[in-house]
C-alpha positions as CSV (number, residue, x, y, z in Angstrom):
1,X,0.0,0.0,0.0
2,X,1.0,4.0,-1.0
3,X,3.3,4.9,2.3
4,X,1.3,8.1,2.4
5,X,-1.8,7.3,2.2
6,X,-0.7,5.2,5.3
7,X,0.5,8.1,6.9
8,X,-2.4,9.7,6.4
9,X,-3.8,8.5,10.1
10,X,-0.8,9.6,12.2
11,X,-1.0,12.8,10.7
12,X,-4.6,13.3,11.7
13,X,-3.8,12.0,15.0
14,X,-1.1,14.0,15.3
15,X,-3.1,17.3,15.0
16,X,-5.9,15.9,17.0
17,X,-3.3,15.4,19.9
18,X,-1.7,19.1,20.0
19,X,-5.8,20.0,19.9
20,X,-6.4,18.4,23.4
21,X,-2.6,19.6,24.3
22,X,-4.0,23.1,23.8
23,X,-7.1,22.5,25.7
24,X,-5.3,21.1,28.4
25,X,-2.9,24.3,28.5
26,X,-6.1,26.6,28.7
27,X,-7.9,24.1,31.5
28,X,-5.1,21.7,32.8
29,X,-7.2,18.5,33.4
30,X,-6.3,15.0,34.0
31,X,-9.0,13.8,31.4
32,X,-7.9,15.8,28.3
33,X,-4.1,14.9,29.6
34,X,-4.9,11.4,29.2
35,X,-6.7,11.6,25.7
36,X,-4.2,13.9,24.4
37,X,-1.8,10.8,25.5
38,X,-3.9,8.3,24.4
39,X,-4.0,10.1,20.7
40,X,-0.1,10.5,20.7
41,X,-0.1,6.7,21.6
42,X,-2.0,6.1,18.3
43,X,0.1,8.7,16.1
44,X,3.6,6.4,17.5
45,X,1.1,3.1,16.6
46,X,0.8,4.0,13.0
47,X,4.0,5.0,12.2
48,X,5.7,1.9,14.4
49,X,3.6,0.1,11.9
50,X,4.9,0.8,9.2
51,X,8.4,0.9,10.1
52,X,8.3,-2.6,11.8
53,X,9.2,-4.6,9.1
54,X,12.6,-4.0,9.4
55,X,12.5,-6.0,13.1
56,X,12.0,-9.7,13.6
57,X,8.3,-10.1,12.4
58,X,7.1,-12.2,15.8
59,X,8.8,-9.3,17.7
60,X,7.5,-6.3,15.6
61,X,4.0,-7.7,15.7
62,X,3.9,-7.7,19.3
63,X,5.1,-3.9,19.7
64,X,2.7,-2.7,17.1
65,X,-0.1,-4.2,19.5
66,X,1.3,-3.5,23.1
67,X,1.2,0.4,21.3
68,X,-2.2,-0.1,20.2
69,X,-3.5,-1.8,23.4
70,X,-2.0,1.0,25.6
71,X,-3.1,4.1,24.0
72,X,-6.8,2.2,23.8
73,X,-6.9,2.1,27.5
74,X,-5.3,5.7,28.0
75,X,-8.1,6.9,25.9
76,X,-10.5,4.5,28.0
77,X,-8.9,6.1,31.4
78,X,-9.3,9.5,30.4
79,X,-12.7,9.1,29.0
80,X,-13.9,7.3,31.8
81,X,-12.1,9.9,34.3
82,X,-14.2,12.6,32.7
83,X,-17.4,11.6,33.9
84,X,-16.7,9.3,37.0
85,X,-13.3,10.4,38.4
86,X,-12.5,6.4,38.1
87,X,-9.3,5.7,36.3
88,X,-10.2,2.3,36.4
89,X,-5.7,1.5,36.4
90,X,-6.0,-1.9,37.5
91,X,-8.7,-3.5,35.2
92,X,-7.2,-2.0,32.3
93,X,-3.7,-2.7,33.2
94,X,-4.8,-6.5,33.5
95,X,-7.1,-6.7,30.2
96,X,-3.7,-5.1,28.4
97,X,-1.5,-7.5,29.6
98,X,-3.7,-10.8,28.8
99,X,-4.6,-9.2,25.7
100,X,-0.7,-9.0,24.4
101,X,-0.2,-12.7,26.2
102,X,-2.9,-14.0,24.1
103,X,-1.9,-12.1,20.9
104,X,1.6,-12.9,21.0
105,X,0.3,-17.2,21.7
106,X,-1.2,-17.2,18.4
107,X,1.4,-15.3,16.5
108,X,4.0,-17.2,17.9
109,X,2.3,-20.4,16.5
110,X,2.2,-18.8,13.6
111,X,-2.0,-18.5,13.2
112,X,-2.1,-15.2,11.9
113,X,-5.7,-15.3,11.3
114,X,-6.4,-15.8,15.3
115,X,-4.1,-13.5,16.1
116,X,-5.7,-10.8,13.7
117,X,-8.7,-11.4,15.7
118,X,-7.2,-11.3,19.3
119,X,-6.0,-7.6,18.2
120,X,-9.3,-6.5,17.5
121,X,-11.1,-8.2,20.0
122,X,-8.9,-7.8,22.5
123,X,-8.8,-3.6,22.3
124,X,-12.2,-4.3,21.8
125,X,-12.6,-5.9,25.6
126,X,-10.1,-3.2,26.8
127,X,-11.6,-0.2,25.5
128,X,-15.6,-1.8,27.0
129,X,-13.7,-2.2,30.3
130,X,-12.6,1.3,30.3
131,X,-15.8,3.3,29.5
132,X,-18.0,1.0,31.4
133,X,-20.2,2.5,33.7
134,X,-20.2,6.1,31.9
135,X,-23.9,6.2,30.5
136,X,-24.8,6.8,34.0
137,X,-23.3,9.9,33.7
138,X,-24.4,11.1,30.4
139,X,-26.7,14.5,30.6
140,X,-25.9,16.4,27.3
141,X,-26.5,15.4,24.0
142,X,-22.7,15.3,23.1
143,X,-22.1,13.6,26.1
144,X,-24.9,11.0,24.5
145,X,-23.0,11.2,21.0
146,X,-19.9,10.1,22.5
147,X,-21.4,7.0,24.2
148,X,-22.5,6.3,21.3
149,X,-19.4,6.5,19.1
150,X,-17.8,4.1,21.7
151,X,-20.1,1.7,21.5
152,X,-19.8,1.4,17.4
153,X,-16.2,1.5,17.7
154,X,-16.1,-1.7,20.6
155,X,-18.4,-3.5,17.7
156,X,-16.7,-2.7,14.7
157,X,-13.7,-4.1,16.4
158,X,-15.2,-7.4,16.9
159,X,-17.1,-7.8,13.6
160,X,-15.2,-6.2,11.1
161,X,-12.1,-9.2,11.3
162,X,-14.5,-12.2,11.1
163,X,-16.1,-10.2,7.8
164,X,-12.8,-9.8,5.9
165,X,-11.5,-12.9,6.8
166,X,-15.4,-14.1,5.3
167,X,-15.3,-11.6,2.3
168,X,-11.2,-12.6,1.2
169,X,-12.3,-16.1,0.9
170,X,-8.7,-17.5,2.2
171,X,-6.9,-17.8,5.3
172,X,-5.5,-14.6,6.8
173,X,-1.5,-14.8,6.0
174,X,1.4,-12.2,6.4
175,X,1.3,-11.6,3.2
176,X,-2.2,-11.2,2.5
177,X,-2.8,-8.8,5.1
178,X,-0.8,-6.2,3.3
179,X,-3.5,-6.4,0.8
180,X,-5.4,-3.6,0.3
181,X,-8.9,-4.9,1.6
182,X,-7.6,-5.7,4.8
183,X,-5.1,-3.0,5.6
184,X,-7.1,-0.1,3.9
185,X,-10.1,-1.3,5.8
186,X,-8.6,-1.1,9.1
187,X,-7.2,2.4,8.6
188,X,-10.4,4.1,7.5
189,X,-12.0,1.9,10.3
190,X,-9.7,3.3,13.0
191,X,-9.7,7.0,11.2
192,X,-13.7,6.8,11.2
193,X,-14.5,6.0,15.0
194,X,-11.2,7.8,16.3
195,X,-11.7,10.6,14.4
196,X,-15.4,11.2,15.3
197,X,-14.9,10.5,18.8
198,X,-11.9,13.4,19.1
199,X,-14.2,15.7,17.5
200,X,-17.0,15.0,19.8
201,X,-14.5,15.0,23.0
202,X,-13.4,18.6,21.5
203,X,-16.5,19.9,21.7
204,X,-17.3,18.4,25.3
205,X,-13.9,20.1,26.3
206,X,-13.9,23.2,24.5
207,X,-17.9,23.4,25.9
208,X,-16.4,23.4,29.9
209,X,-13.9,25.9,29.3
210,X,-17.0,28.2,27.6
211,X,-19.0,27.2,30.5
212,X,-16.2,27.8,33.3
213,X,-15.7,31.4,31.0
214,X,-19.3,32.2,31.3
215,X,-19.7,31.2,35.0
216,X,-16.7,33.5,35.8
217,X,-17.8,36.8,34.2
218,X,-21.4,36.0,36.6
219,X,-18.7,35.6,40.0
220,X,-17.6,37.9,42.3
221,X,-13.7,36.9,42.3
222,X,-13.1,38.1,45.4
223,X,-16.1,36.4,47.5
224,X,-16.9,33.5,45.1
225,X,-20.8,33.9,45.1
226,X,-22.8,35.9,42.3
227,X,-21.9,39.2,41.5
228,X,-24.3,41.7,40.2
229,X,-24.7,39.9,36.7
230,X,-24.9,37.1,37.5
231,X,-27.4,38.1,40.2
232,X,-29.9,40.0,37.3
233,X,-29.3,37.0,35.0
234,X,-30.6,34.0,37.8
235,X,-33.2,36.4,39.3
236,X,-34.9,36.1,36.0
237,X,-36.3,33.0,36.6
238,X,-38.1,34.3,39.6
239,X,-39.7,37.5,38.2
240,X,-41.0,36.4,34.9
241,X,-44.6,37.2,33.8
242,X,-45.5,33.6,34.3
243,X,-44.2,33.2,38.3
244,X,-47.1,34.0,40.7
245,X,-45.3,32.5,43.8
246,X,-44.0,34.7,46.5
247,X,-40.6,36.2,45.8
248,X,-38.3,38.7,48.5
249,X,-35.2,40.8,48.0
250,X,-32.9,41.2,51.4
251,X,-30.6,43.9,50.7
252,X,-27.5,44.1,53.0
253,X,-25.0,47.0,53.5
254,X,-22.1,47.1,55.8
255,X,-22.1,50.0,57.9
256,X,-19.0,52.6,57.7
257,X,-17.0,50.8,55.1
258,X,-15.4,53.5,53.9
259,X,-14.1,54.3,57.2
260,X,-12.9,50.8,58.1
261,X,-10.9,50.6,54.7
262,X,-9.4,54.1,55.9
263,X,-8.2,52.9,59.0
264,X,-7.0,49.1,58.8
265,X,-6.8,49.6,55.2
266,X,-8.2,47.5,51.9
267,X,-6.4,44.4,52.7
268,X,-8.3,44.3,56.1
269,X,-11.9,45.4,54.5
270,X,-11.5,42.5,51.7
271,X,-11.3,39.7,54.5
272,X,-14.5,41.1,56.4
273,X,-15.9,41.5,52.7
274,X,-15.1,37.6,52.2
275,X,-15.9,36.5,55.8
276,X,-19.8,38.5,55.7
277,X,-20.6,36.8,52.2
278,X,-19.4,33.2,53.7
279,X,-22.2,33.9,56.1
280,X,-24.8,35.8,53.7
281,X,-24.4,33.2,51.4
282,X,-24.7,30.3,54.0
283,X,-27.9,31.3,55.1
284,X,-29.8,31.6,51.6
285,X,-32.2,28.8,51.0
286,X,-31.5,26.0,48.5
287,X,-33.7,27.8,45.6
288,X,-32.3,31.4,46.8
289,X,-29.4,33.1,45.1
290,X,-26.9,35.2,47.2
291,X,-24.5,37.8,45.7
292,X,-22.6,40.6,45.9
293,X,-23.7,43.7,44.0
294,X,-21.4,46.6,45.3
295,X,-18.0,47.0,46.8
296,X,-19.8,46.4,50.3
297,X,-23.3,45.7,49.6
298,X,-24.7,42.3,49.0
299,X,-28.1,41.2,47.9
300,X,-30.5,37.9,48.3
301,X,-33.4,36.1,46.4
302,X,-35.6,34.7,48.7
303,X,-38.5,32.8,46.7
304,X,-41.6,30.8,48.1
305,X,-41.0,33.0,51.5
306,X,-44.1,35.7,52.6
307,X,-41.9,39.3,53.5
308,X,-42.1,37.9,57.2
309,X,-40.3,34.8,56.6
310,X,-37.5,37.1,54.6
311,X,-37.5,39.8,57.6
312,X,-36.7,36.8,59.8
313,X,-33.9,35.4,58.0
314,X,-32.4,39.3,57.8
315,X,-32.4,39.6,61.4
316,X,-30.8,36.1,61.6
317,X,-27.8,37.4,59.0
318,X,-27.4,40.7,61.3
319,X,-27.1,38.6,64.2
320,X,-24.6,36.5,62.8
321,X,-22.8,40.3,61.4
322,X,-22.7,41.3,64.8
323,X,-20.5,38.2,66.2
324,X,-18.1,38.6,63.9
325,X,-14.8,39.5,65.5
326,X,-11.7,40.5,63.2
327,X,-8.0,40.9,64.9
328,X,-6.4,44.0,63.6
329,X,-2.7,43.6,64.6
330,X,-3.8,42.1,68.4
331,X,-6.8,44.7,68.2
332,X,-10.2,43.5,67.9
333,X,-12.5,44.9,65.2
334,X,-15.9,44.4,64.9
335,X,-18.9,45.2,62.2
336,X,-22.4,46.3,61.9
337,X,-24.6,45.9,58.9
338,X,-28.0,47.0,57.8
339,X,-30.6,45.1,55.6
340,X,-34.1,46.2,53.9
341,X,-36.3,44.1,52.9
342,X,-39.2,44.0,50.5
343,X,-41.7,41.4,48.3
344,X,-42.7,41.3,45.0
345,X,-46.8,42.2,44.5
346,X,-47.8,41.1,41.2
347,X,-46.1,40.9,38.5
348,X,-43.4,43.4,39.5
349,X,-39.7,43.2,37.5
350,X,-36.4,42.9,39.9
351,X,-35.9,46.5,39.7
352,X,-39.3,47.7,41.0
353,X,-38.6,45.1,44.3
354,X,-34.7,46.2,44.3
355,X,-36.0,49.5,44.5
356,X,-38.2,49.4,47.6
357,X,-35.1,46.7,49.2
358,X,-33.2,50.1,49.0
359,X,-35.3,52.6,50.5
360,X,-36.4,50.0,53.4
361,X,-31.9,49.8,53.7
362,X,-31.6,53.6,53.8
363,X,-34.5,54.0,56.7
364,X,-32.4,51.8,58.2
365,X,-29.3,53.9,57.9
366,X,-30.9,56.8,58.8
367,X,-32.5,55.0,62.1
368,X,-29.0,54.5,63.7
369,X,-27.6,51.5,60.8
370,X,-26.8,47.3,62.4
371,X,-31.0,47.2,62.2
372,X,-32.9,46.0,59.6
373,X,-36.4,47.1,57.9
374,X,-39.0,45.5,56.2
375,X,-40.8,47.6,53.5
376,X,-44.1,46.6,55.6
377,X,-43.5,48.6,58.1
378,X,-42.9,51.8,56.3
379,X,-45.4,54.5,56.4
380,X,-46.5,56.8,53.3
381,X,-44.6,59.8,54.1
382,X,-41.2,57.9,55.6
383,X,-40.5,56.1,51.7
384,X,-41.2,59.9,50.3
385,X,-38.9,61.7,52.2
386,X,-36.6,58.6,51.6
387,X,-37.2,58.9,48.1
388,X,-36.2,62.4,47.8
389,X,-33.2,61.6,49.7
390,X,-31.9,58.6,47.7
391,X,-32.3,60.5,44.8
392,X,-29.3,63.2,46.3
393,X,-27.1,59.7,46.4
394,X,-25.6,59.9,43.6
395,X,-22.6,57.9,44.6
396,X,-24.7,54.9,44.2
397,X,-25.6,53.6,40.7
398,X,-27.1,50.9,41.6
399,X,-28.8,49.3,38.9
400,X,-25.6,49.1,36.3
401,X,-24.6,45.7,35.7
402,X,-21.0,45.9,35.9
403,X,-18.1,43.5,37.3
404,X,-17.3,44.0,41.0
405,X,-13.7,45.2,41.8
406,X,-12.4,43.6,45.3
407,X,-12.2,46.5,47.0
């Protein structure tokens, strides 16, 4: 057979490889380590292959297939690692060495035919004991595609000997083999299913670095938990049109930031930033979504919940604000915070119930701050004159949906 057309393979294998290289570069991960070995393997498989005949034939054979068998259980390992965390070292380990015994017992016996079919049977067994157990893990399509592609590739490895060996009409010999309808159809067999399947792992890769991207613009990198983005986008869910169910906001400010970064200085006012929203987040129900929306302001979905229930959980937060004890080079510092409150009626957006949040966090500012206040229990002419006031602060913008600077 035309050298290049059998170089062909390695070639694609080769670019395939520097493709999960990269990936792994951009998100260093054990799974795309592994495949990107697994593909290298296959590229030093094909081009052993065809350089082996310059060896002892028994001895060559046996390399060619020890290459093959290993790389087929590195790409099993890193494709079962993926989705279960389970190299599965041992099993594999085992198949690949009674899979080479076996191989090299018939070749050394010289039946070539049996030892054809040991080959592709036996990375056949090693690649099903490698991805075993994985389709309990499968929630996307590609993840389904994948599965899939394995599954054809385990057959096609156990049928597609005994049909050559039926279609050539004579014993499998050395010599035969080099024939064009056995070797051609095991290279676009092997280019077909590996092929497809590094395309589809791409795509399951690049998607969780798109997806880690995406979850990092909607983070706060200095507290971990939803900044204001990400906030407004997840909020969504519970202020659509369609959503009658009881909604609150709890708005949380801590008191006299400014003045605790002037004194113990940023460093200081990040860790009380990062201890409060340890403890704001911790006490957000399962369906609820905490965040942080300004340098020291914080903010908290609180769905199914009547303004009560959220009122209550506030003045468990404030409680928990208050205990809080920082050492400031042996001097103890401690922090107040205040919280408004306020539920959706109707159909309201975010912004309407953020809104009222802010003016129930300002009364409670103006009251003395460390308190918190509930919308409910605001009269008519407290929100106005608190209306006209919040309007003079115009050092808040607070409904611009920008990335929050530690501060």
């Amino acid at each position: 057979m035309d050298v290049y057309f059998q170089l062909l393979n390695p070639l694609v294998f080769l670019i395939f490889a520097v493709g999960f290289v990269a990936i792994h570069r951009t998100k260093p991960s054990q799974a795309v380590f592994l495949v990107a070995t697994a593909y290298l393997f296959a590229v030093s498989a094909f081009l052993f292959d065809i350089v082996h005949k310059s060896l002892p034939e028994f001895w060559g054979d046996i390399w060619v297939v020890i290459i093959y068998a290993v790389g087929t259980a590195v790409l099993a390992s890193g494709i079962q690692y993926h989705y279960t965390k389970d190299l599965r070292a041992k099993p594999l380990a085992l198949a690949t060495a009674l899979h080479v015994i076996v191989y090299a017992y018939w070749m050394y016996f010289g039946n070539f035919w049996m030892g054809s079919f040991s080959a592709n049977f036996g990375t056949a067994i090693i690649f099903a004991i490698g991805i075993y157990g994985i389709h309990k893990h499968l929630h996307g399509t590609l993840d389904k595609v994948l599965f899939g592609i394995c599954v054809i590739s385990i057959i096609q490895n156990i049928t597609r000997p005994t049909a050559i060996a039926l279609l050539a009409g004579e014993p499998l010999t050395t010599e035969n083999y080099s024939k064009e309808l056995f070797l051609i159809t095991l290279h676009l067999s092997i280019a077909v299913c590996a092929v497809s399947m590094a395309m589809t792992l791409l795509m399951i890769f690049s998607r969780e670095i798109f997806n880690d991207m995406r979850q990092t613009s909607f983070t706060d990198m200095l507290t971990r938990i939803r900044n204001r983005r990400g906030f407004e986008m997840d909020a969504e869910a519970f202020f659509g049109a369609e959503n009658d169910k009881p909604v609150c906001v709890i708005l949380a400010d801590i008191d006299h930031f400014k003045s605790i970064n002037d004194t113990y200085g940023h460093a200081f006012g990040d860790k009380i930033i990062m201890e409060f929203a340890e403890q704001f987040e911790s006490k957000k129900t399962a369906e609820g979504i905490a965040a942080r929306i300004g340098g020291e302001e914080f903010a908290m979905i609180v769905p199914d919940k009547t303004i009560h229930d959220a009122t209550r959980l506030a003045v468990e937060i404030r409680q928990l604000a208050s205990e809080m004890i920082f050492l400031y080079e042996g001097e103890s510092v401690s922090v107040t915070v205040s919280f408004g409150v306020a539920q959706r009626h109707g159909t309201e957006d975010l912004l309407a119930v953020l809104s009222r949040a802010d003016e129930a966090l300002y009364v409670s500012k103006m009251n003395g701050r460390d308190k918190v206040t509930s919308e409910m229990s605001l009269s008519v002419e407290t929100l106005k004159g608190v209306k006209g006031m919040l309007e003079r602060r115009n050092n808040r913008d607070r409904f611009k949906s920008t990335e929050i600077k530690p501060v």
